[in-house]
N, C-alpha and C positions, 0 to 999 in steps of 0.2 A: 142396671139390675143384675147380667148376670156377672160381672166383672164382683158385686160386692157379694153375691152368691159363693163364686169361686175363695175370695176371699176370708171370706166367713166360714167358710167350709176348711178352708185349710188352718183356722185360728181355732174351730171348735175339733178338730182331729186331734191337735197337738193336747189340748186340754183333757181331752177324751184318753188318749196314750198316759198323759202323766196319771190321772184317776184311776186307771184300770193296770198298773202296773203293781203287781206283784199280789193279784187279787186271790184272796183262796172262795171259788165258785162255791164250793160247797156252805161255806159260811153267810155267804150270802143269801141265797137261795131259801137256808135255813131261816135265815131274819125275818123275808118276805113271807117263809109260808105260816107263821108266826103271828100275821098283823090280825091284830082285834078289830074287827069290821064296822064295830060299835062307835071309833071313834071317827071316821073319816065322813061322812054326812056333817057333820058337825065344824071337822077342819074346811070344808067346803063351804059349809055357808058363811063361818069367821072370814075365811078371806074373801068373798063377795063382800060380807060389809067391810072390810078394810077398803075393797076398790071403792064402793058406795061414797065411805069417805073421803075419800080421794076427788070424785064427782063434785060430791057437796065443796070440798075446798076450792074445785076449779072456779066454782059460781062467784064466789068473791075476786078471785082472780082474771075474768070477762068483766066485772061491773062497769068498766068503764067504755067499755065495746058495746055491750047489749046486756039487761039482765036475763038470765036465761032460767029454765025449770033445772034442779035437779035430776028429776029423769031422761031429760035428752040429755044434759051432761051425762050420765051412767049411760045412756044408749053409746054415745060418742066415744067413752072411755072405753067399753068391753068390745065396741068394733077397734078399738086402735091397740088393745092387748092383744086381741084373737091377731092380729097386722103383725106383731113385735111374736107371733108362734109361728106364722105361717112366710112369712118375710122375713130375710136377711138384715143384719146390720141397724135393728130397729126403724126399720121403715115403718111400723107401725104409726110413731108418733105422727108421722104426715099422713098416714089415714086416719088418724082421729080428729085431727085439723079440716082435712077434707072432708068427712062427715056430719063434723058441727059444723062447720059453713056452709054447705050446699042446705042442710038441714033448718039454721038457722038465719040463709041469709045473709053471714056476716063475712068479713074478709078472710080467709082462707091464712093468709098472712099473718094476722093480729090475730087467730086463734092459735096459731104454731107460736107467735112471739109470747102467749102467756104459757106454752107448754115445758118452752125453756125460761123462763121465771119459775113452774112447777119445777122443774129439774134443783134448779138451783137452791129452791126450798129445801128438796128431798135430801138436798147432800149435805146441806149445814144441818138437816133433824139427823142423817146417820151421824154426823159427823159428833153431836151431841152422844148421841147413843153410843159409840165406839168413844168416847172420851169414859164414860160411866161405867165399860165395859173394862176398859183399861187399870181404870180405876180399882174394880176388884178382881181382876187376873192378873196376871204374870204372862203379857201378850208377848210375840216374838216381833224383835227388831223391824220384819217388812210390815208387820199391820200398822205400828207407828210412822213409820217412814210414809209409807202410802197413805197415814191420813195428812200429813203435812201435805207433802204435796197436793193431795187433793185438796185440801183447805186452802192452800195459794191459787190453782187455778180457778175455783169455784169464786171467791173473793174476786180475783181478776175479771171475771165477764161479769159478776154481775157489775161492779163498777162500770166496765165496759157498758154493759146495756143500761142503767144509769145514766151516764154521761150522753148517749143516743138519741134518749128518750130528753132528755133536756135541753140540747142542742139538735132538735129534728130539724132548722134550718139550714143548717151547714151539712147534718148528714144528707139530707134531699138536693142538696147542690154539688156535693162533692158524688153523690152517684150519679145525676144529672152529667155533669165532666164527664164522670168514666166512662157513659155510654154514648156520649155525643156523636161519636162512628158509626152508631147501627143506627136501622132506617127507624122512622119516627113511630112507626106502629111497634116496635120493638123496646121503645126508649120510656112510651104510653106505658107498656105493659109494666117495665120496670119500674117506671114511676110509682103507680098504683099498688103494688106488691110493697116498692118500701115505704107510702104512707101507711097503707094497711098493718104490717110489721111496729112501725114509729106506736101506730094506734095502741097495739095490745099491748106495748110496755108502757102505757100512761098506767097502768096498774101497781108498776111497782114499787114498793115503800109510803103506800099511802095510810098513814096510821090510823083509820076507820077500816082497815080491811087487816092489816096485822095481827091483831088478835085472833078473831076468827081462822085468819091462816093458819097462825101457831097453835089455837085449839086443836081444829080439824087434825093437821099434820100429828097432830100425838094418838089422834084416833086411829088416825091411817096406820101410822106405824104399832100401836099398839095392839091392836088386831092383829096383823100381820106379823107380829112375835107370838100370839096367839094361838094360832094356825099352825105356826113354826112348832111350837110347846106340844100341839095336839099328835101332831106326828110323828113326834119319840114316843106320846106314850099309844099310838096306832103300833108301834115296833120294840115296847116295850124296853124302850134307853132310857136308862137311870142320869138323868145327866142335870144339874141347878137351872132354873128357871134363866141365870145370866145365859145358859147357853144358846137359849130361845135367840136372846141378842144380838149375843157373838153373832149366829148363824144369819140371821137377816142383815148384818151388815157386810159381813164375809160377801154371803151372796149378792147381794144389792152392786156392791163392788165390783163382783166376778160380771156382772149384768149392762156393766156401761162399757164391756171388753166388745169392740163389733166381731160378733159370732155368726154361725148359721141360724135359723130361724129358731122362735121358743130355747134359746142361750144353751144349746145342745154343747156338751164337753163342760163349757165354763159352771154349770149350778152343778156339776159331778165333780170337780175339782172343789170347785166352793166348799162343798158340804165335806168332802176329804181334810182337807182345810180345819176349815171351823171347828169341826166334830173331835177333830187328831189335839186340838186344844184341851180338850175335855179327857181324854185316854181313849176314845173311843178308836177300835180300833179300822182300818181302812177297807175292812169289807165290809164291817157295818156300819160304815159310813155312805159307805156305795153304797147300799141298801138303800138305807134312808131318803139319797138324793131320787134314788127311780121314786119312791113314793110317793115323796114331796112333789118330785115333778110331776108327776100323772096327774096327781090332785089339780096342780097350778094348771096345767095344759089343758086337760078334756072337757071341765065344766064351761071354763075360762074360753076357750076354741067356740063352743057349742053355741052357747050364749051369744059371744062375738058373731056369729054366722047366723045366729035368729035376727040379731040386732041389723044385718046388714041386709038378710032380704026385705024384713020390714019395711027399712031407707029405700031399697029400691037400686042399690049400688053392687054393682058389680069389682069384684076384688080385681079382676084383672083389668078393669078401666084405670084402677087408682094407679097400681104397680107399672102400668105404660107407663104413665104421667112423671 
């Protein structure tokens, strides 16, 4: 923990330096005291249902673990966001694993193993989305470069977990080998962890759940350019509804970089980024980003923290673990 603390801290500083270089304060300041207050209630609750969504599409993606409600899914999800603001390196996702499983019961394992089948989802929907985007801008050389190669590695695991999930004999034999050195109460536990794992990818690519997936996932994300959109006009930026786009995949990107807790440096560079696409210029793009963040942070935090005294879970139980 605190080695990916240190770590995260030194990758969201450097982000933080590049975003805040050559910043005129004054223009900034100006943008913020500026915000029409009318709009940000609103960007608040777009992006709760964009997580909502997000919830709903997990449920297709357990069916083969356990079916579960919608609402514990959203309880699950907004304790493993509030995890990914207050934790390093997106720890969160294994608190929300930890929290549907003690919650529902299930393997702890095969709830994390549908979280990276979600991941997987999320990259091939930006990945669509920055193809569309590209489509009608004049994008600069690294946003294409970085979608290919994201597009290789994403294709790589999921094949990868594909191939896992179909061959779970051979992979339970070949971890079996690898631990055959450690005592058998150690070997039990591994064992059990990668049935558990094998379990949650029996979900993926089964075409009674695809659709649904690929609905949901356009909710998810299209809310969430929603929220994005609400926030220029909370700061009164003139900018084409693609840049709602541009911006959530910009940022989405800057968000899989392991940082300090709640992606501090990377979604200020992000929005630097995206927004510098647009003419917008770099103090008013800083602006933007504090605003956006707050919004994402403090409802998002709060919630998270209702949802987990509720559970009964203590954040610092998880974080030992």
């Amino acid at each position: 923990m605190k080695r990916n603390l240190l770590i995260g801290s030194i990758v969201s500083a450097f982000f933080l330096y590049l975003a805040l270089r050559d910043i005129e304060w004054d223009v900034l300041w100006g943008v913020l005291r500026e915000t029409r207050l009318s709009y940000l209630l609103p960007a608040v609750v777009v992006s709760l249902v964009s997580h909502y969504f997000r919830a709903y599409r997990w449920k297709f993606m357990l069916l083969p673990v356990k079916t579960i409600t919608t609402n514990s899914l959203f309880s699950a999800t907004m304790i493993g966001l509030m995890g990914n603001n207050l934790l390093p390196a997106r720890l969160g996702e294994i608190v929300r694993a930890y929290a549907l499983g003690r919650r529902e019961q299930i393997s702890r394992t095969a709830a994390f193993a549908t979280i990276v089948y979600e991941r997987i989802v999320d990259v091939f929907s930006l990945l669509v989305l920055l193809w569309i985007v590209l489509a009608k801008i004049p994008g600069p050389d690294w946003l294409g470069r970085s979608a290919l190669w994201l597009l290789v590695a994403n294709v790589l695991l999921m094949f990868a977990m594909i191939a896992m999930e179909r061959h779970r004999g051979l992979v339970t034999r070949l971890v079996a080998r690898a631990s055959r050195r450690l005592s058998e109460n150690t070997q039990a536990k591994i064992q059990q962890a990668t049935e558990g794992y094998l379990g949650g990818l029996a979900g993926m690519m089964r075409p009674r759940t695809l659709l649904p997936i690929a609905v949901t996932s356009v909710a998810t994300w299209g809310f969430a350019m929603f929220a994005v959109y609400l926030c220029f006009g909370a700061l009164g930026i003139d900018v084409p509804v693609m840049a709602s786009a541009t911006l959530v995949v910009v940022i989405a990107m800057g968000s899989m970089i392991p940082s300090a807790p709640a992606h501090l440096g990377t979604t200020q560079y992000a929005c630097v980024l995206g927004l510098g696409l647009f003419g917008i210029g770099k103090s008013e793009a800083l602006a933007y980003s504090i605003l956006f963040h707050a919004l994402q942070f403090f409802p998002v935090t709060i919630l998270g923290l209702y949802y987990l005294w509720r559970a009964e879970i203590r954040l610092r139980d998880i974080s030992s673990r």
